[in-house]
SETOR-272215 format. One record per atom (N, C-alpha, C, O): y, x, z. Coordinates in steps of 0.02 Angstrom, whole numbers, plus 50000, padded with zeros to 5 digits. Layout:
YXZ ...
//
This chain:
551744895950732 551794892350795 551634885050782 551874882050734 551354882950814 551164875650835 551964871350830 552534873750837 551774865050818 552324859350847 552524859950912 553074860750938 551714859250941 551724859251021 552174864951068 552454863951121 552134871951023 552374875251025 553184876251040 553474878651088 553384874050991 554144870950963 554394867151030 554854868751067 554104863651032 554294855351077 554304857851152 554684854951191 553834864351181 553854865851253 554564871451247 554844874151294 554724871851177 555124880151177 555954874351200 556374875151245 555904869251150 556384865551146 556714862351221 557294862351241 556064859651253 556184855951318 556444860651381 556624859551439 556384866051341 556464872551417 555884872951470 556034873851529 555124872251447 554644873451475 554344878351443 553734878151449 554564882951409 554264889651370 554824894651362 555274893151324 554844901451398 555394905251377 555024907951323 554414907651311 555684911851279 555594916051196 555634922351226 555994924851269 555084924551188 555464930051194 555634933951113 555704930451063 555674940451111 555904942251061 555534942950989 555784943050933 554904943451007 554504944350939 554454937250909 554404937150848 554454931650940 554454923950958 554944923050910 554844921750851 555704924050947 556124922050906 556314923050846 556654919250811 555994931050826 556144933350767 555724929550706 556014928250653 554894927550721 554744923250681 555054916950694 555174914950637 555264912550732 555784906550731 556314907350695 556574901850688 556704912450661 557524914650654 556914916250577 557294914550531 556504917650555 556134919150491 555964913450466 556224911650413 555534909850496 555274902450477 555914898350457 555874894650408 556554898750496 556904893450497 557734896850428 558244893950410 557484903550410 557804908950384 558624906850397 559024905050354 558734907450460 559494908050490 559374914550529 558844915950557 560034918950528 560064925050592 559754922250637 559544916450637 559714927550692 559454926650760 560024923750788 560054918050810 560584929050785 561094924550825 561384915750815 561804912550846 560994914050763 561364908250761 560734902750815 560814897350844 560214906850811 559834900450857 560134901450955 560114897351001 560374908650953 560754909451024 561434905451043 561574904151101 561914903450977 562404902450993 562524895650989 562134891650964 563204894051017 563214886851030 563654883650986 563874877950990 563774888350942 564044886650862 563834889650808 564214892650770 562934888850792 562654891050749 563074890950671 563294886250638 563084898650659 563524900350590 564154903750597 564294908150556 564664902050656 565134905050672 565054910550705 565574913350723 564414913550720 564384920150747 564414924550680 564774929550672 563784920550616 563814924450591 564224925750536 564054929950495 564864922050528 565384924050497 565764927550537 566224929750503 565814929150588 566084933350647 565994939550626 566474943250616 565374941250616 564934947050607 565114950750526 565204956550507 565114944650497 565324947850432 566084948850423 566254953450386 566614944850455 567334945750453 567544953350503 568074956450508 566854954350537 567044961150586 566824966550532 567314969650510 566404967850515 566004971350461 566594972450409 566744978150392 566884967750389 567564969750336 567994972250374 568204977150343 568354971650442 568934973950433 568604980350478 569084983950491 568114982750501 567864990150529 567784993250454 567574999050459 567864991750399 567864995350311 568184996650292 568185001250252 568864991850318 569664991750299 569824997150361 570075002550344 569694996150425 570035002050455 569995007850437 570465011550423 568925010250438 568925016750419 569225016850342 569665021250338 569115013550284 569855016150246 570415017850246 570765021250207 570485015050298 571465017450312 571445024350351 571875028750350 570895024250385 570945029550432 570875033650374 571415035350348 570345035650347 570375040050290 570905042350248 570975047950224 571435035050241 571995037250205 572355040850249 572525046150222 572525040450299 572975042950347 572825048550343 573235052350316 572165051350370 571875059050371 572125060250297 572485064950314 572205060050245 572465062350184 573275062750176 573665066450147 573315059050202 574215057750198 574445064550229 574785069150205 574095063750300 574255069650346 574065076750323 574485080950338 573695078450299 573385083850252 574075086050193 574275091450171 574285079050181 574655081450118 575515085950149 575875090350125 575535080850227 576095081950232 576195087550270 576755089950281 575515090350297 575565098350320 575715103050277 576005108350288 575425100250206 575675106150145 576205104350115 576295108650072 576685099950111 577315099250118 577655104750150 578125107850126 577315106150219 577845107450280 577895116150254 578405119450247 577265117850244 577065124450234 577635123450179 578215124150198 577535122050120 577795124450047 578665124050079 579015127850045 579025121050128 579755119650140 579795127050196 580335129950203 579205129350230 579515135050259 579545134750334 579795139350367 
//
């Protein structure tokens, strides 16, 4: 893209669209979301602090489904 380019995108005389932005968010190598948001970076620690604890849940969930598994054969072996 041009300067000129840049400068009409900047002033709000050029909408983006998506193939646009993706080389802008490449050239400038930040996420996409950070050129959307109005606290470039805090989305994308957002993204990654969500990403951990959806890893930590399905772990736990997993443990649970095992716990529960164990404690049906508890129940069986008591009768």
């Amino acid at each position: 893209m041009s300067p000129g380019a840049y400068s009409k995108i900047e002033a709000g005389l050029t909408d983006v669209n998506y193939s646009r932005l993706l080389r802008i968010a490449a050239e400038l190598k930040v996420p996409i979301i950070d050129l959307l948001s109005d606290h470039p970076g805090q989305e994308t620690w957002n993204a990654k602090r969500l990403s951990f604890l959806r890893k930590q849940i399905f772990g736990n969930i997993q443990k649970l489904q095992l716990l529960n598994i164990q404690l049906l054969e508890l129940f069986d072996e008591i009768g």
